[in-house]
N, C-alpha and C positions, 0 to 999 in steps of 0.2 A: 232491302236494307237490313241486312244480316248484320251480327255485333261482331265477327269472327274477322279479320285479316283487318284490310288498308281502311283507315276511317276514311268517311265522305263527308264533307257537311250537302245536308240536301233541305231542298224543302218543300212541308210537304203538311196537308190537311191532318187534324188530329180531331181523333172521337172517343171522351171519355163517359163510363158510365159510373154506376155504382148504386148500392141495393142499399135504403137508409134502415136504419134500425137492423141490420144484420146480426150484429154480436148480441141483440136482444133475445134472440130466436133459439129454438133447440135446434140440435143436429138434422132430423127430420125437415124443419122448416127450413133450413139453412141450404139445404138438400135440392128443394124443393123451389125457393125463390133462385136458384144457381140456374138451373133447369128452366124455370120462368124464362129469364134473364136471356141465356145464349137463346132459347127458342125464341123470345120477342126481336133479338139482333138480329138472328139470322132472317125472318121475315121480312122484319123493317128493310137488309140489306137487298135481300132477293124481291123486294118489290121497286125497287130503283134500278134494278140489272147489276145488283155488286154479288161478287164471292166473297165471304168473309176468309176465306182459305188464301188469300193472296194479300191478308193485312196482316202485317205486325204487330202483335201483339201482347203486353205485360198487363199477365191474369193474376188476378187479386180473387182469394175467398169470396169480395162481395161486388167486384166488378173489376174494368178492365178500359187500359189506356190502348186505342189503337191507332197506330198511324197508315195510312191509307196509302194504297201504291200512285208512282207517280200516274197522273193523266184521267185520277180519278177526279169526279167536283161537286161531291154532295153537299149540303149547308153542313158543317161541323159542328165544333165548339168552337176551335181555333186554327191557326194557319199560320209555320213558322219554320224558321231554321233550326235543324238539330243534325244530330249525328248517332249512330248504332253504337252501344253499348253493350258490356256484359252482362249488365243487370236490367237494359232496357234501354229509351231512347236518352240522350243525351243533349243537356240545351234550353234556352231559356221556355221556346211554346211547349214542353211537357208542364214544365215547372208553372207555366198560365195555367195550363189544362186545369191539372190538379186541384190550383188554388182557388179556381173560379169552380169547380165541382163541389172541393167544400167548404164554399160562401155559405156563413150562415142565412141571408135572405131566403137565400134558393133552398135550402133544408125548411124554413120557417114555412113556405108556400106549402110542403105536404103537411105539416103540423096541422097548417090553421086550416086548411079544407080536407076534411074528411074524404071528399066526393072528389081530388084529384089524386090520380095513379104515377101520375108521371112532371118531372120540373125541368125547362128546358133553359139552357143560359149558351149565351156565345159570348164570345170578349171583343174587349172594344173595338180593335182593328176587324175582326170580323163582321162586326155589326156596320164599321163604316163602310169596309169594302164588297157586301152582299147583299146584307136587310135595309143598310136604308138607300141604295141604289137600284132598289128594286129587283136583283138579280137573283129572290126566291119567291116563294109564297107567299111566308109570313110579314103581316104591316108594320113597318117602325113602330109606329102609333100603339101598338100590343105591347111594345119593350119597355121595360125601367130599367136605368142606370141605377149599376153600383158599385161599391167602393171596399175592396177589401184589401187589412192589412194581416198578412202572416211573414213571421218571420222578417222583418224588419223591411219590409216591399211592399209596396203598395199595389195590386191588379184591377182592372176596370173589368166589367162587361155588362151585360142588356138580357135581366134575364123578361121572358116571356112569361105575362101574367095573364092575357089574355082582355085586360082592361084597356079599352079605347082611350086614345084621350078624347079630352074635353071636344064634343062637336066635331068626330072624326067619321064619318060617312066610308065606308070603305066598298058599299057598293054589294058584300057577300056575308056569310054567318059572322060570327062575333070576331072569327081570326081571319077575316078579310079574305080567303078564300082564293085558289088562282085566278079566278076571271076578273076579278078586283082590282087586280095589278098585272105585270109591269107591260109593255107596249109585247106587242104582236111578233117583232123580230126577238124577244131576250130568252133565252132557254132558261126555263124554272128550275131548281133544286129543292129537294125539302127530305132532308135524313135528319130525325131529331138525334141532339146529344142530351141526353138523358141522365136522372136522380129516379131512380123509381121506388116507390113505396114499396 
């Protein structure tokens, strides 16, 4: 999905991250959480059987929007129609992406706990159509709705707190665990999209 000749509308999984507290940092550390950053993607992606070499990708100083090739199906952020641009992708799920990245909730989560490194959110059609159909790892039951308004839009999504609800049994550790869920025939997904400290 190159920006260059005949536009296509396509669609297609998106994975946005971003490094909070960036322009806090000197250059060194700036340096330093960048390098963090691609080495934790590349991991995360090379232990699901992805190349990150074959994502599209619009790199930002402190993270980066990638859309994922067709036929790929890892858990995202979101999942949507766009089209290749000169400046990146073009289309309403970048513009989710982004806005559900920076939800203040999902920032407030690394504020108020010291001891978490990482904030995970998906948007609402992806939370209907993955997390609560059972078709990843992670439990509905783990997710809060939210509600954010930028730029005169309103965007949903389900970020992952990690808190059960009320009298939810999920059967594994605190984040319900694969064996927890979904039946026998579903093939799991679980690539976090990420806010990391």
């Amino acid at each position: 999905m190159k920006g260059n000749g005949q536009q296509q509308l396509v669609y297609r999984l998106l994975l946005a991250v971003d490094i909070q507290g960036y322009s806090k940092r000197d250059v060194r550390e700036q340096l330093l959480a960048q390098r963090q950053l691609s080495d934790a993607l590349n991991q995360a992606a090379c232990g699901v059987g992805l190349d990150r070499g074959h994502w599209d990708k619009q790199v930002g100083g402190d993270g980066e929007l990638a859309t994922l090739p067709e036929g790929v199906e890892p858990a995202p952020l979101h999942h949507g129609t766009l089209m290749a641009g000169p400046f990146g992708p073009a289309g309403d799920a970048p513009i989710v992406v982004q806005r559900l990245l920076d939800a203040g909730p999902l920032r407030r989560l690394l504020v108020d706990d010291a001891h978490r490194d990482l904030a995970y959110v998906v948007s609402d059609s992806l939370f209907e159509d993955v997390v609560q159909t059972g078709f990843c790892a992670l439990p509905p039951e783990a997710f809060e709705p939210i509600k954010v308004t930028a730029k005169g839009a309103a965007f949903r999504g389900h970020i992952l707190t990690g808190r059960l609800a009320q009298g939810g049994d999920t059967g594994g550790d605190e984040y319900g665990g694969p064996g927890s869920r979904p039946a026998a025939a579903a093939r799991v997904f679980d690539v976090p999209a990420l806010v990391l400290r």
